[in-house]
N, C-alpha and C positions, 0 to 999 in steps of 0.2 A: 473151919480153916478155909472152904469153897468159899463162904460167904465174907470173910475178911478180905482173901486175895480180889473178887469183883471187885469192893467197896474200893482197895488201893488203887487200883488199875481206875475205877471212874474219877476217883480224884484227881489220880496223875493224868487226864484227860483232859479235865477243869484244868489244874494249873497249867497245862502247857497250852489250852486253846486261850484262856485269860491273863496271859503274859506278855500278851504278843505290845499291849502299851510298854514292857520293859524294852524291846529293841531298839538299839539305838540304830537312828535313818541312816547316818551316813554309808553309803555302801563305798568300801576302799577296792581299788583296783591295784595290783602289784607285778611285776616281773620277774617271777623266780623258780627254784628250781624245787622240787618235793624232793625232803631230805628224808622222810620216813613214810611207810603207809600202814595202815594199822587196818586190814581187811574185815577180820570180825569185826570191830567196832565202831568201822566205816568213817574213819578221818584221816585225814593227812596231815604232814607237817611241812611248815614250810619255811622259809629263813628270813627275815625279815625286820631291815636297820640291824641285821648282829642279832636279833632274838629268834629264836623259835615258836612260831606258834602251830597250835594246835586248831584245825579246823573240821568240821565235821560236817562231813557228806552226806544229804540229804536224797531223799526219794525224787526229789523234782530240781535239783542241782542237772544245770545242763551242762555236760561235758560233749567236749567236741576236739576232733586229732583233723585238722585242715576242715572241711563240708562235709566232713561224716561226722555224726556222731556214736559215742564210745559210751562202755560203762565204767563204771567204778573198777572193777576189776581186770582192764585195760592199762590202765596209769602203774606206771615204774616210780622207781626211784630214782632220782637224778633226770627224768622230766623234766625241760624247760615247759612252766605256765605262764600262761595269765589269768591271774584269778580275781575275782569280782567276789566278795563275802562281807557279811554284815556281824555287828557284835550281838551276842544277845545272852541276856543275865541269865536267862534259865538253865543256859546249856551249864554254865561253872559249874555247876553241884558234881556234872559229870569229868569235870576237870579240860575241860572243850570251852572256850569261851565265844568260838566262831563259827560261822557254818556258811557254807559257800550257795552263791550266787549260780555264779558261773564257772567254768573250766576250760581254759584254751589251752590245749599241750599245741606248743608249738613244733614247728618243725624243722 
């Protein structure tokens, strides 16, 4: 069982470090407001043209509240941002299809 769970965990290594050709370049930047946060699982939602999406916060995702910076567990809901996030195929499987760039809660 020890030795199955390695084996998944090095693959899920492979495929997340040999994915990165799936991202797509464009980085979108947007003005909006976080309509949900999802702390365990470290994404937020945000509203956008009328849809919702789902973007997921990353270890090296820079948030910032004015010249300080914050963490994840800082941001409210109904926060005005500006956020900087890229598409990337791998994350769908987790039902996340973005993951953030950057974080400006505005003020």
């Amino acid at each position: 069982m020890r030795k199955a769970l390695i084996c998944f965990l090095i693959i899920v290594a492979f495929l997340g470090s040999s994915c990165a050709f799936l991202e797509e370049k464009e980085i979108k930047a947007e003005q909006t407001k976080i309509t949900s946060i999802y702390k365990k699982e470290k994404y937020i939602s945000i509203k956008v043209a009328g849809k919702d999406l789902k973007i997921y916060v990353q270890r090296d995702t820079k948030i910032t509240k004015g010249e300080s910076e914050i963490k994840f567990s800082d941001l409210s809901v109904e926060d005005k941002v500006d956020i900087s996030y890229v598409k990337r195929v791998w994350l769908s499987v987790l039902g996340v299809s973005y993951s953030a760039r950057i974080i400006k809660v505005l003020q």
